[in-house]
mmCIF file as gemmi writes it, N, C-alpha and C atoms, coordinates in Angstrom:
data_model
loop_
_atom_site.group_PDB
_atom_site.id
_atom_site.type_symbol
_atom_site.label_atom_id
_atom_site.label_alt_id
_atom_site.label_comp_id
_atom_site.label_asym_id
_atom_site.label_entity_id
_atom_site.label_seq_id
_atom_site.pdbx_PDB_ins_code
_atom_site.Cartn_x
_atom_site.Cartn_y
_atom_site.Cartn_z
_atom_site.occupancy
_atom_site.B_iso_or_equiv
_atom_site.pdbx_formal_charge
_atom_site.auth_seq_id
_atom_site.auth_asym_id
_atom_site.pdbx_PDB_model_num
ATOM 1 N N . UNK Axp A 1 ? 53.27 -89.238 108.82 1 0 ? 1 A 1
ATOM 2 C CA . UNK Axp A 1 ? 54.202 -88.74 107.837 1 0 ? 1 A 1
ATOM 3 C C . UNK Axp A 1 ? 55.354 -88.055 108.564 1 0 ? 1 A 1
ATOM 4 N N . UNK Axp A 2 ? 56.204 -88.662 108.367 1 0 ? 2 A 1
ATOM 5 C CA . UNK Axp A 2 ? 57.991 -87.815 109.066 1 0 ? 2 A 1
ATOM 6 C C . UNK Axp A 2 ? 58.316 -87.613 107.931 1 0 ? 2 A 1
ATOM 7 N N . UNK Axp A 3 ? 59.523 -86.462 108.289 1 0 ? 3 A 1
ATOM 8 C CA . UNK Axp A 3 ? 60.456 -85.685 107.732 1 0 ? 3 A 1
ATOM 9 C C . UNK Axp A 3 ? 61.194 -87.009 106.283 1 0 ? 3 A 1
ATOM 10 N N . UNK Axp A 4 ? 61.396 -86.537 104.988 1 0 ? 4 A 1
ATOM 11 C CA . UNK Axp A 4 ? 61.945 -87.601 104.492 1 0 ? 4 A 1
ATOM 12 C C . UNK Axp A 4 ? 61.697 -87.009 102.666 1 0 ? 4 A 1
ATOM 13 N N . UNK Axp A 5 ? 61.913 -88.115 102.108 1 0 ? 5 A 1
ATOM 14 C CA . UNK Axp A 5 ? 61.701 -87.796 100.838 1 0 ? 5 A 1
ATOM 15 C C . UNK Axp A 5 ? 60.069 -88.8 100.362 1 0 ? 5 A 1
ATOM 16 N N . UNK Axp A 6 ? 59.41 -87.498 99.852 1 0 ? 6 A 1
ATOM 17 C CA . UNK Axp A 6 ? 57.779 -88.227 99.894 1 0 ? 6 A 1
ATOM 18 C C . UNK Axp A 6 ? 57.709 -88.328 98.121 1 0 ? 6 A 1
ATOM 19 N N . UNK Axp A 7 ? 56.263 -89.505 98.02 1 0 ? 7 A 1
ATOM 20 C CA . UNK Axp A 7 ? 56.031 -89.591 96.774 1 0 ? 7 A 1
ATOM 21 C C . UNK Axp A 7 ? 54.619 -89.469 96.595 1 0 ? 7 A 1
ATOM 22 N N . UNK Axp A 8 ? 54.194 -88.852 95.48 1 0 ? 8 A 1
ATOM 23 C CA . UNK Axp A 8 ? 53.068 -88.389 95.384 1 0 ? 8 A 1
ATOM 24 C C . UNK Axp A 8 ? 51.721 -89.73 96.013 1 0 ? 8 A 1
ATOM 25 N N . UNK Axp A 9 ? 51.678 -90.798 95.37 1 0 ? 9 A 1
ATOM 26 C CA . UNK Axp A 9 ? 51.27 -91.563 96.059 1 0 ? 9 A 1
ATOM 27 C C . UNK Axp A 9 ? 50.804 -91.76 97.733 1 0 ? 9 A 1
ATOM 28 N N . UNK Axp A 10 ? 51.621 -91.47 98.263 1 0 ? 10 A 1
ATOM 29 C CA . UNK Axp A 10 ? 51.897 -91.4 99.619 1 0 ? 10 A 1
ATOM 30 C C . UNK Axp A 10 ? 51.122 -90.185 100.264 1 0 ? 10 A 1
ATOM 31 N N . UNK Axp A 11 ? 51.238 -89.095 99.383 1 0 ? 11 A 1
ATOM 32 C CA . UNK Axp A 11 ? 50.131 -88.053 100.186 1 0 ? 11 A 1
ATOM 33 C C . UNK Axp A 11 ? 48.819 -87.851 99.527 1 0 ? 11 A 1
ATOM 34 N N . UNK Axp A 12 ? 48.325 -88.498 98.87 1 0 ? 12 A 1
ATOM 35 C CA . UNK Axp A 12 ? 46.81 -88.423 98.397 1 0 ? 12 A 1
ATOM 36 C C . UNK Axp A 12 ? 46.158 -89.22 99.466 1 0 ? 12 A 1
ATOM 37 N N . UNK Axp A 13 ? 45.598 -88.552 100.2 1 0 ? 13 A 1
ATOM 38 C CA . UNK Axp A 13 ? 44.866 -89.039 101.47 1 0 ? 13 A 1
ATOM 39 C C . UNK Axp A 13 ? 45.289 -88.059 102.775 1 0 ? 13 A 1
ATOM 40 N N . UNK Axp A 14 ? 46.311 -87.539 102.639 1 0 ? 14 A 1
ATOM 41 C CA . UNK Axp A 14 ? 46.529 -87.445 103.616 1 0 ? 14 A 1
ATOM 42 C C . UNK Axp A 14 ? 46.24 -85.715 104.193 1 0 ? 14 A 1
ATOM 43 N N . UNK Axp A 15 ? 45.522 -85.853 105.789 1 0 ? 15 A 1
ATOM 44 C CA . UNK Axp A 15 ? 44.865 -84.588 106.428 1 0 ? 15 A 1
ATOM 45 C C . UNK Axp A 15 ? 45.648 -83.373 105.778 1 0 ? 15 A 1
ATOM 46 N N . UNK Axp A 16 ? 44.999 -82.146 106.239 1 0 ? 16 A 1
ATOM 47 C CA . UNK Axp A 16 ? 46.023 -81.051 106.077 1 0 ? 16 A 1
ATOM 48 C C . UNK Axp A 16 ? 46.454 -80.722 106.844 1 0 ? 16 A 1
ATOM 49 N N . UNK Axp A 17 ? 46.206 -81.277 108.371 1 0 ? 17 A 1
ATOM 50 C CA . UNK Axp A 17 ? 47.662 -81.245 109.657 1 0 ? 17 A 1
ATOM 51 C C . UNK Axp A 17 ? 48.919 -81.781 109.141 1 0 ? 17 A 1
ATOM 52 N N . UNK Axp A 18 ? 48.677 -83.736 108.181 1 0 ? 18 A 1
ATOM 53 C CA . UNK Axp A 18 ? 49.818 -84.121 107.918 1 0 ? 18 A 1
ATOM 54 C C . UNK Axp A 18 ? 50.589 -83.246 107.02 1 0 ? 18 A 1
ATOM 55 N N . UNK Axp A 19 ? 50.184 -82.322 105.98 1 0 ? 19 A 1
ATOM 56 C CA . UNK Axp A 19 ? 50.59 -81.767 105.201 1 0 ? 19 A 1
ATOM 57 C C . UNK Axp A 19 ? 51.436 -80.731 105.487 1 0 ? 19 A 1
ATOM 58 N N . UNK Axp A 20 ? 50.823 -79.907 106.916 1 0 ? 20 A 1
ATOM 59 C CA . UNK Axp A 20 ? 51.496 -78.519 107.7 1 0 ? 20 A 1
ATOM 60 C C . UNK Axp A 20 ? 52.682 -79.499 108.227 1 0 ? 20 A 1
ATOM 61 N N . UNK Axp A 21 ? 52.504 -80.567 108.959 1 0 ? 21 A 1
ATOM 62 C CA . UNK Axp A 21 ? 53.731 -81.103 109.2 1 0 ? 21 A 1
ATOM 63 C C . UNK Axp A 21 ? 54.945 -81.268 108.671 1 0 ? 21 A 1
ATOM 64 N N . UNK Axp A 22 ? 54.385 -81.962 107.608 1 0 ? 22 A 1
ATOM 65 C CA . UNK Axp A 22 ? 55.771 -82.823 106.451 1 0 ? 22 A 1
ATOM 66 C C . UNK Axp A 22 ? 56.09 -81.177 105.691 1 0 ? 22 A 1
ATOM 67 N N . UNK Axp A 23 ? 55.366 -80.266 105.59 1 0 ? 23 A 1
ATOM 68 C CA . UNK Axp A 23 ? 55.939 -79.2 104.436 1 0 ? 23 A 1
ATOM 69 C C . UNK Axp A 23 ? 56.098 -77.892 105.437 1 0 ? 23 A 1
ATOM 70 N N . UNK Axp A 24 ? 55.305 -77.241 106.389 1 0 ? 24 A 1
ATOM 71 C CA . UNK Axp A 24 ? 55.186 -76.466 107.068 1 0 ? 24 A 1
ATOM 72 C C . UNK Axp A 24 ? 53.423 -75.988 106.569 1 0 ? 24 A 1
ATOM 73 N N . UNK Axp A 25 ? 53.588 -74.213 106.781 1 0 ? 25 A 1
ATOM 74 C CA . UNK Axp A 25 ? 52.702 -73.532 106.13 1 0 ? 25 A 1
ATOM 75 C C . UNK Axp A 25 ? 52.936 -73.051 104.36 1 0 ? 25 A 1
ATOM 76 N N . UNK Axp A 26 ? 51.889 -73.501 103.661 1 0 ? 26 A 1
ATOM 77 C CA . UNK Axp A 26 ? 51.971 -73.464 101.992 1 0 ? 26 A 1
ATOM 78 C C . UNK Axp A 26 ? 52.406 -71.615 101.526 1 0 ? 26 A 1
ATOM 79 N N . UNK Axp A 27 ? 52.887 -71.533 100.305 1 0 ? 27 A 1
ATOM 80 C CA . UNK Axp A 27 ? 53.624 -70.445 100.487 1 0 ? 27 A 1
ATOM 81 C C . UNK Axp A 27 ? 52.097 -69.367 100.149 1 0 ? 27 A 1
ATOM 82 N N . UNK Axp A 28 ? 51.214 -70.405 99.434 1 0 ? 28 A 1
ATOM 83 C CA . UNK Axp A 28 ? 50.083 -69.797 98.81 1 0 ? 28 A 1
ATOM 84 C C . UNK Axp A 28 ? 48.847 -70.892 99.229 1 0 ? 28 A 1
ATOM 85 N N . UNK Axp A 29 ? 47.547 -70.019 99.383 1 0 ? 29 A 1
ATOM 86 C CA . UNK Axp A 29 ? 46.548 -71.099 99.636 1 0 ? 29 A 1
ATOM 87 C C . UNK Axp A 29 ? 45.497 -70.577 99.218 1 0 ? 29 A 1
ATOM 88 N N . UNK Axp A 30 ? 44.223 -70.892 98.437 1 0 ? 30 A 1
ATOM 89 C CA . UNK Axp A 30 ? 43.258 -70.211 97.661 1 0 ? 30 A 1
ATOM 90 C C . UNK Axp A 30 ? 42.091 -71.478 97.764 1 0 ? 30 A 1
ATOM 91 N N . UNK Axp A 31 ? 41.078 -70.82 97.583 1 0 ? 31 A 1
ATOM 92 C CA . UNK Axp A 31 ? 40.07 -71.349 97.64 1 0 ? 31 A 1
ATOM 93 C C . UNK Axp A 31 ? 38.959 -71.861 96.335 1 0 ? 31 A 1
ATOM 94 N N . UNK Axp A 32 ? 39.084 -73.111 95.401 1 0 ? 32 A 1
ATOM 95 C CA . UNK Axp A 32 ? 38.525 -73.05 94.365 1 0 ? 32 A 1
ATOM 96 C C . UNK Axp A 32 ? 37.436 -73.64 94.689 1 0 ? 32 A 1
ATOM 97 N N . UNK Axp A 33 ? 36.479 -73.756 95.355 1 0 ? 33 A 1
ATOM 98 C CA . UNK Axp A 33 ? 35.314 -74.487 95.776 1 0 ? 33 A 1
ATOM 99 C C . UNK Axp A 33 ? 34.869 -75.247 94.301 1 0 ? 33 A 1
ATOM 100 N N . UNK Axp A 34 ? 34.6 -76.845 95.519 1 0 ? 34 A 1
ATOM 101 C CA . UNK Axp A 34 ? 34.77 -77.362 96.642 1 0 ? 34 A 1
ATOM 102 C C . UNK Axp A 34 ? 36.21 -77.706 96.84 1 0 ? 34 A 1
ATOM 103 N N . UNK Axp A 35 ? 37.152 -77.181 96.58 1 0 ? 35 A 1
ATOM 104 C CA . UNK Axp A 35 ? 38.346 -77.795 97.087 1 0 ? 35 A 1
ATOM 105 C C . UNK Axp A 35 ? 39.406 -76.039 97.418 1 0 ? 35 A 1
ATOM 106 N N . UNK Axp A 36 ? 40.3 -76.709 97.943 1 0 ? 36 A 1
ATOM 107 C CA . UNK Axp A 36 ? 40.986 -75.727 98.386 1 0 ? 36 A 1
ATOM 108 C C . UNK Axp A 36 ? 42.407 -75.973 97.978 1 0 ? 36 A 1
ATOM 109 N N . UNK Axp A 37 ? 43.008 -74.771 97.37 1 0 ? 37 A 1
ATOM 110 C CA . UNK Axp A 37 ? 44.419 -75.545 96.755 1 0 ? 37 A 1
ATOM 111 C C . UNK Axp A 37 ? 45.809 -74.983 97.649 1 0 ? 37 A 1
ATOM 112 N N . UNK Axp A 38 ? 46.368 -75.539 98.079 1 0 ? 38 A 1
ATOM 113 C CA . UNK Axp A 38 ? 47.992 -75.285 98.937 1 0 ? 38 A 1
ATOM 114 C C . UNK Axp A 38 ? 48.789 -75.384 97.706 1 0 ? 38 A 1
ATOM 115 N N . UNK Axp A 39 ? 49.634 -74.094 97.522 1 0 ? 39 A 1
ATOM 116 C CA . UNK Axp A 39 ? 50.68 -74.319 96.835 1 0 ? 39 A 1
ATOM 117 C C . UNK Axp A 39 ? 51.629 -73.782 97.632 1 0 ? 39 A 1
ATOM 118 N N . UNK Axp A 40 ? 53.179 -75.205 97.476 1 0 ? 40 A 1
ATOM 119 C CA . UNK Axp A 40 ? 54.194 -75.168 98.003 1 0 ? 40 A 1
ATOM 120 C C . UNK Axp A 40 ? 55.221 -74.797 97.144 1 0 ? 40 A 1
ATOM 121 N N . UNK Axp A 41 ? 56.427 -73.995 97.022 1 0 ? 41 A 1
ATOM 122 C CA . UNK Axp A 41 ? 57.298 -73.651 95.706 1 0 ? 41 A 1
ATOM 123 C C . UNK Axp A 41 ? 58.517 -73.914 96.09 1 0 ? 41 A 1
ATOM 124 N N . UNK Axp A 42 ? 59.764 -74.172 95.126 1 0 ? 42 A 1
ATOM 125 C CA . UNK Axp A 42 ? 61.11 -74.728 95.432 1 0 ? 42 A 1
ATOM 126 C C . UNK Axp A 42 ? 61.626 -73.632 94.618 1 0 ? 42 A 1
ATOM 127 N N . UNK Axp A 43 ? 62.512 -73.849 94.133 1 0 ? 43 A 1
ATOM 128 C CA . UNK Axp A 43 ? 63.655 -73.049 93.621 1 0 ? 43 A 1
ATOM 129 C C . UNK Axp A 43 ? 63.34 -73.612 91.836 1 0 ? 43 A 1
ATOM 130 N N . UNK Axp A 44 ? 62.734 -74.544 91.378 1 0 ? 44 A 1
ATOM 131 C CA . UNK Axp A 44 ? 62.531 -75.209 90.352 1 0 ? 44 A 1
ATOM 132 C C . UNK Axp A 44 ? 61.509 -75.391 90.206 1 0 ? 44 A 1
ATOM 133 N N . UNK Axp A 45 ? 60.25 -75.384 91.309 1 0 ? 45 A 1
ATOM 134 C CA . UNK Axp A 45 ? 58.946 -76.331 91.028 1 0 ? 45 A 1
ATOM 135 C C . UNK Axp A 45 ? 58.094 -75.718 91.753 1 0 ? 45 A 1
ATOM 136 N N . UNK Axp A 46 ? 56.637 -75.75 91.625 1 0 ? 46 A 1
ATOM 137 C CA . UNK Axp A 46 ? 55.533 -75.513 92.239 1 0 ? 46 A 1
ATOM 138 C C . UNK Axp A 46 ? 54.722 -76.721 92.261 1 0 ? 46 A 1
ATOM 139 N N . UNK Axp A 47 ? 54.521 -77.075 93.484 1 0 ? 47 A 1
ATOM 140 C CA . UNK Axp A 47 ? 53.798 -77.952 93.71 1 0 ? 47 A 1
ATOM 141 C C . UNK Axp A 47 ? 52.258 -77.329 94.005 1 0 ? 47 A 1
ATOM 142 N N . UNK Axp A 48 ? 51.091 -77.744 93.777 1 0 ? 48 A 1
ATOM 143 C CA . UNK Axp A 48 ? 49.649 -77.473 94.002 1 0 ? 48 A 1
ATOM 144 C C . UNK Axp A 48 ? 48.511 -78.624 94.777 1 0 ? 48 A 1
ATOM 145 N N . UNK Axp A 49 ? 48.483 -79.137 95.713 1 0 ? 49 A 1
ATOM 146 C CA . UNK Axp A 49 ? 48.071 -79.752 96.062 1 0 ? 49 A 1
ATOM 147 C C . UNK Axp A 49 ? 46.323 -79.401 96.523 1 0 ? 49 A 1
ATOM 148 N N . UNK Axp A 50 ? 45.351 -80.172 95.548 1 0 ? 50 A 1
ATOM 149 C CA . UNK Axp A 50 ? 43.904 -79.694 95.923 1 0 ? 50 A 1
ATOM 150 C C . UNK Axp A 50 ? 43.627 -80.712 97.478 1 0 ? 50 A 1
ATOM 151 N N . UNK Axp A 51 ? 42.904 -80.093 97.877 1 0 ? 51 A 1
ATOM 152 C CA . UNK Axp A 51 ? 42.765 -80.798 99.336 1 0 ? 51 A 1
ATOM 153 C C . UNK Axp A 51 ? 40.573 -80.42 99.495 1 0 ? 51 A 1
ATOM 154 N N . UNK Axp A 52 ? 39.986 -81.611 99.683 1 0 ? 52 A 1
ATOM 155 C CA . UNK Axp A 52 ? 38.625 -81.256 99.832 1 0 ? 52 A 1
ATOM 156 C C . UNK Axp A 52 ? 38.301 -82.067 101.059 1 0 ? 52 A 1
ATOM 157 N N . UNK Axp A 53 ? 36.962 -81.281 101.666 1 0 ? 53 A 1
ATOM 158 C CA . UNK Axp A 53 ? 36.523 -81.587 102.606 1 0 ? 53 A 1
ATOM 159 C C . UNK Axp A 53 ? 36.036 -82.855 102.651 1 0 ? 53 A 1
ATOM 160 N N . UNK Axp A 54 ? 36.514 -84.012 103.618 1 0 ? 54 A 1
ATOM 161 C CA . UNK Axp A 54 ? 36.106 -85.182 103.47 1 0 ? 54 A 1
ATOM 162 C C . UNK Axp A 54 ? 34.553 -85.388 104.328 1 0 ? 54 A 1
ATOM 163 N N . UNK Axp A 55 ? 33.658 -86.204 103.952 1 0 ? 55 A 1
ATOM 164 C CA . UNK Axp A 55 ? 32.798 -86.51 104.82 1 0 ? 55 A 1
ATOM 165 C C . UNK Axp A 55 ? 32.529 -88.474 105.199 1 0 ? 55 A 1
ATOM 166 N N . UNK Axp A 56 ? 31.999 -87.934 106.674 1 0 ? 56 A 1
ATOM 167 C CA . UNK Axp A 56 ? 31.616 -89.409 107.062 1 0 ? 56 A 1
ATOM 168 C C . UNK Axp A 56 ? 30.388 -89.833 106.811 1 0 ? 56 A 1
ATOM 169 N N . UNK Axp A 57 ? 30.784 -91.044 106.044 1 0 ? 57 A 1
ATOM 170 C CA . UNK Axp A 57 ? 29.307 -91.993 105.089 1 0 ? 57 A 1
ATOM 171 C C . UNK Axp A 57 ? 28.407 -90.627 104.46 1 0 ? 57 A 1
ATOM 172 N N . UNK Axp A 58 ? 27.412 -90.946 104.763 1 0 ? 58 A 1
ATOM 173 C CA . UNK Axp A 58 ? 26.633 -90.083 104.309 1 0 ? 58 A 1
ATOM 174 C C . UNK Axp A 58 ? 26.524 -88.623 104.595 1 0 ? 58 A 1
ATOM 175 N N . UNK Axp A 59 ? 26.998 -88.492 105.852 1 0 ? 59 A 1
ATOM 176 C CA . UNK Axp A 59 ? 26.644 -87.089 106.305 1 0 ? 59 A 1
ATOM 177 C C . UNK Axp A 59 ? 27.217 -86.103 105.643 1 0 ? 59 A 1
ATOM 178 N N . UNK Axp A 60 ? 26.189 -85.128 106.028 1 0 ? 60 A 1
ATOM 179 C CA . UNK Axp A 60 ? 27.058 -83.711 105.591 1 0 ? 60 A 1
ATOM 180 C C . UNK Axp A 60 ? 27.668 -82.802 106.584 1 0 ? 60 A 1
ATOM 181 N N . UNK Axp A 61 ? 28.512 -83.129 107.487 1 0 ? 61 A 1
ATOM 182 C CA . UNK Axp A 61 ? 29.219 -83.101 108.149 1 0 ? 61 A 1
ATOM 183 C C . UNK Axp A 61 ? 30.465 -82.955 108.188 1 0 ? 61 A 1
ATOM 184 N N . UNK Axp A 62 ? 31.566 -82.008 107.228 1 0 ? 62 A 1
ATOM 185 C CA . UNK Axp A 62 ? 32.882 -82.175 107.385 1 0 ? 62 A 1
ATOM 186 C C . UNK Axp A 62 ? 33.618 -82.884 108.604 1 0 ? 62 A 1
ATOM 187 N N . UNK Axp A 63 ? 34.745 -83.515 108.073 1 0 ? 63 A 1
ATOM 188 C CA . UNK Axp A 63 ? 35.12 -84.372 108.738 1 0 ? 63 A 1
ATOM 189 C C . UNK Axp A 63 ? 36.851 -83.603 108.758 1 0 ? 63 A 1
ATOM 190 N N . UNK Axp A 64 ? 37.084 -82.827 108.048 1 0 ? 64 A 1
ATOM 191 C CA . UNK Axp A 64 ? 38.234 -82.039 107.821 1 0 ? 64 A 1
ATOM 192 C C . UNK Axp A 64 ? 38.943 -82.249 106.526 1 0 ? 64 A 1
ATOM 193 N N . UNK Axp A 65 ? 39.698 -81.608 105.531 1 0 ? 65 A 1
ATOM 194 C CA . UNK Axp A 65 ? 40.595 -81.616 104.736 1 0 ? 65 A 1
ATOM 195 C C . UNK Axp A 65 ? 41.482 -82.374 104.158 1 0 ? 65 A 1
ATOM 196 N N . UNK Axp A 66 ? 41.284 -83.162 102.847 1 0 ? 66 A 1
ATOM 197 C CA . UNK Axp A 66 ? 42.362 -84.249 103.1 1 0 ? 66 A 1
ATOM 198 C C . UNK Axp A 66 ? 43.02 -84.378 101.144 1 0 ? 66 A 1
ATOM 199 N N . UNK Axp A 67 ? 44.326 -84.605 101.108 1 0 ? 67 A 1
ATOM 200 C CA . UNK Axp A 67 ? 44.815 -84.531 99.624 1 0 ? 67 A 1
ATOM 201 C C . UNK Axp A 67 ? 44.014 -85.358 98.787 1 0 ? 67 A 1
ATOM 202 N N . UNK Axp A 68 ? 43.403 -84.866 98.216 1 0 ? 68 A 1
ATOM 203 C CA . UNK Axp A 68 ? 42.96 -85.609 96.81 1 0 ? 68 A 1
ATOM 204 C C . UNK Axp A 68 ? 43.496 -85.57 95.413 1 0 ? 68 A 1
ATOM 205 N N . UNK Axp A 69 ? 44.253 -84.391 95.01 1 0 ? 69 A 1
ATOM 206 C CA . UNK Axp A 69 ? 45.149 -84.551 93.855 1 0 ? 69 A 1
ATOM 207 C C . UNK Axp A 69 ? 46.687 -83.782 94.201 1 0 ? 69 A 1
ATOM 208 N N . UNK Axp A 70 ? 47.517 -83.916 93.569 1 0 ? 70 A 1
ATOM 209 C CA . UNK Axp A 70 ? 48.303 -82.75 93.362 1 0 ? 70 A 1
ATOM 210 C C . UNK Axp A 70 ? 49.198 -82.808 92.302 1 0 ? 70 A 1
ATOM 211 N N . UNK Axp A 71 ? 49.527 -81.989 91.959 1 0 ? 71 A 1
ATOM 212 C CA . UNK Axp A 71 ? 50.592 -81.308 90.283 1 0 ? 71 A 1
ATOM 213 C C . UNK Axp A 71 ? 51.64 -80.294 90.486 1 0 ? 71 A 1
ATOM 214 N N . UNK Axp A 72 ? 52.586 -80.838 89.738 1 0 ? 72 A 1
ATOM 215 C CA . UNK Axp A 72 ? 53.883 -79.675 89.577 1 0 ? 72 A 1
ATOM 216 C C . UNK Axp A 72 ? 54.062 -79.279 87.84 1 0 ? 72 A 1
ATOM 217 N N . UNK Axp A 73 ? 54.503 -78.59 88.293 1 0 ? 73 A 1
ATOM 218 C CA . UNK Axp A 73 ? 54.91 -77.768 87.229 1 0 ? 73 A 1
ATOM 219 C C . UNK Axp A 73 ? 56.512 -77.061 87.794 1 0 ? 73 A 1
ATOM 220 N N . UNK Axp A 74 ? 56.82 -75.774 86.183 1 0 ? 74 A 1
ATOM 221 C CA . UNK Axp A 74 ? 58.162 -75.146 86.665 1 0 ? 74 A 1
ATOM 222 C C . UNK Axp A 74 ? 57.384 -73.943 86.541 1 0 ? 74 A 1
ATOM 223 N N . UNK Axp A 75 ? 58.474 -73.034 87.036 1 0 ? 75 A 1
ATOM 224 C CA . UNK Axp A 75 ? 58.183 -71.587 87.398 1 0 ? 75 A 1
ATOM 225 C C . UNK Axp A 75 ? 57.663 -70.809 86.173 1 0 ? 75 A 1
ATOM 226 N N . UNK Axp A 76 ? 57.822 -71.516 85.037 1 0 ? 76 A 1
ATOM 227 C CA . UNK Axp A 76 ? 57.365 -71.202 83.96 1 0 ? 76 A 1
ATOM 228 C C . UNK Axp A 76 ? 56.354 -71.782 83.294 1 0 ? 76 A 1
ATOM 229 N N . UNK Axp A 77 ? 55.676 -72.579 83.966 1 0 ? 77 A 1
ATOM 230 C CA . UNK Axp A 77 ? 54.373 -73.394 83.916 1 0 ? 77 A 1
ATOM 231 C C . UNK Axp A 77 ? 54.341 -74.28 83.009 1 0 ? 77 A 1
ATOM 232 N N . UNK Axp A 78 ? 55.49 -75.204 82.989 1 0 ? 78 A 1
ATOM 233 C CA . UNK Axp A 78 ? 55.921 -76.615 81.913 1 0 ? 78 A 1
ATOM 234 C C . UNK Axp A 78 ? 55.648 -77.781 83.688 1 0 ? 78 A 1
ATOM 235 N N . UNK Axp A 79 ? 54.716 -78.548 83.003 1 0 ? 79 A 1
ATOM 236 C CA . UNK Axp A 79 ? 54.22 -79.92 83.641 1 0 ? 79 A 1
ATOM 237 C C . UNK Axp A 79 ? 55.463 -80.521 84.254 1 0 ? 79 A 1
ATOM 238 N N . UNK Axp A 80 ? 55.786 -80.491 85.446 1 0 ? 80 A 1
ATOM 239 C CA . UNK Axp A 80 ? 56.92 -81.847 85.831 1 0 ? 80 A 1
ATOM 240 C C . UNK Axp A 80 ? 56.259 -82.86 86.499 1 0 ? 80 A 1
ATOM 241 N N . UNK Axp A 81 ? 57.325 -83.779 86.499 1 0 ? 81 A 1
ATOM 242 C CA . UNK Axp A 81 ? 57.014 -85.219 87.858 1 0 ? 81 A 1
ATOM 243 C C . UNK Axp A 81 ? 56.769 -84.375 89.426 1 0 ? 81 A 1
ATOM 244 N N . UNK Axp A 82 ? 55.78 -85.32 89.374 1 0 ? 82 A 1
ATOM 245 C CA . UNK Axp A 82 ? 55.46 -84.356 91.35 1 0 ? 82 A 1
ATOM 246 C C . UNK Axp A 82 ? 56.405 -85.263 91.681 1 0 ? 82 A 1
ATOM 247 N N . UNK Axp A 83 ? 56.588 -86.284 91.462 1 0 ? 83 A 1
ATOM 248 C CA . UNK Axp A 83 ? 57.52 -87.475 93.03 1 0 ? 83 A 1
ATOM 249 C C . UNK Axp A 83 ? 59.57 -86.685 92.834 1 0 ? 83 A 1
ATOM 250 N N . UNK Axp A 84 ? 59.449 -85.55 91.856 1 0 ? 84 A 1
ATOM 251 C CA . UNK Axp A 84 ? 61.236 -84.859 91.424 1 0 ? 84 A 1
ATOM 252 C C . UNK Axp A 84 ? 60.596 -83.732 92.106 1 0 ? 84 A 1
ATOM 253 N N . UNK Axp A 85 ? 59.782 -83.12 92.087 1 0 ? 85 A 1
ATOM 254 C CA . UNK Axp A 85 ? 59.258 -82.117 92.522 1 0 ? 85 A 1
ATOM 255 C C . UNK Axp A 85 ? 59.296 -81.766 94.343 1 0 ? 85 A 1
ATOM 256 N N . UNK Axp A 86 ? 58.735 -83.182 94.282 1 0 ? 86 A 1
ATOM 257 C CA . UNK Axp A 86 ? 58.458 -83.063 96.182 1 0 ? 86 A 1
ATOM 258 C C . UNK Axp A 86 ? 59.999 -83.382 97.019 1 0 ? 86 A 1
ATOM 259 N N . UNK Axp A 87 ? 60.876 -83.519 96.286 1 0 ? 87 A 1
ATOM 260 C CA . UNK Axp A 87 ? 62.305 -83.642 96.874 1 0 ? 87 A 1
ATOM 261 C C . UNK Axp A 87 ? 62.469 -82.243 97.29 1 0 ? 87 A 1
ATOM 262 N N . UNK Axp A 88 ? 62.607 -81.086 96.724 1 0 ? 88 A 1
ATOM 263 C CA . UNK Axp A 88 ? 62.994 -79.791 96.773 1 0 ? 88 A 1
ATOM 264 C C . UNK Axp A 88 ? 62.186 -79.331 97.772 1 0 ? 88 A 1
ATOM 265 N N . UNK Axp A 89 ? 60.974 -79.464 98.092 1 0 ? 89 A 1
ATOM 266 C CA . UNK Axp A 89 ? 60.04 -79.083 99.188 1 0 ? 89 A 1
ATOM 267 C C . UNK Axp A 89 ? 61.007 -79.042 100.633 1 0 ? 89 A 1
């Protein structure tokens, strides 16, 4: 993942190194077990990205952190498009 304009699509999967990369450090990060949520904020939007521990085949073995959902909203907590959202990031 490089520097660019991303679409939600594009980061569901992806580690939470790629994530520190493409965004930096999240402005907020909390823990809702089993998942862990990064929220990133713009001037218009909050992005929330849940991120859970992936595992290999069967094991129970974390394998590390990786996007499985994410949602925007406005600062006033009305639902937006994440792919208008993740421009401002």
């Amino acid at each position: 993942m490089g520097a660019g304009r991303y679409q939600a699509e594009q980061l569901v999967g992806a580690s939470d190194d790629a994530l520190l990369q493409a965004f930096g450090p999240p402005a907020q990060r909390r823990s809702e077990p089993p998942a862990e949520v990064w929220q990133y904020r713009s001037t218009g939007c909050v992005v929330d990205f849940y991120l859970y521990h992936q595992r290999e085949g069967g094991s129970q073995r974390p394998l590390g952190l990786s996007v499985v959902h994410l949602e925007a909203r406005s600062p006033a907590s009305r639902r937006l498009p994440v792919d208008n959202c993740l421009t401002g990031l």
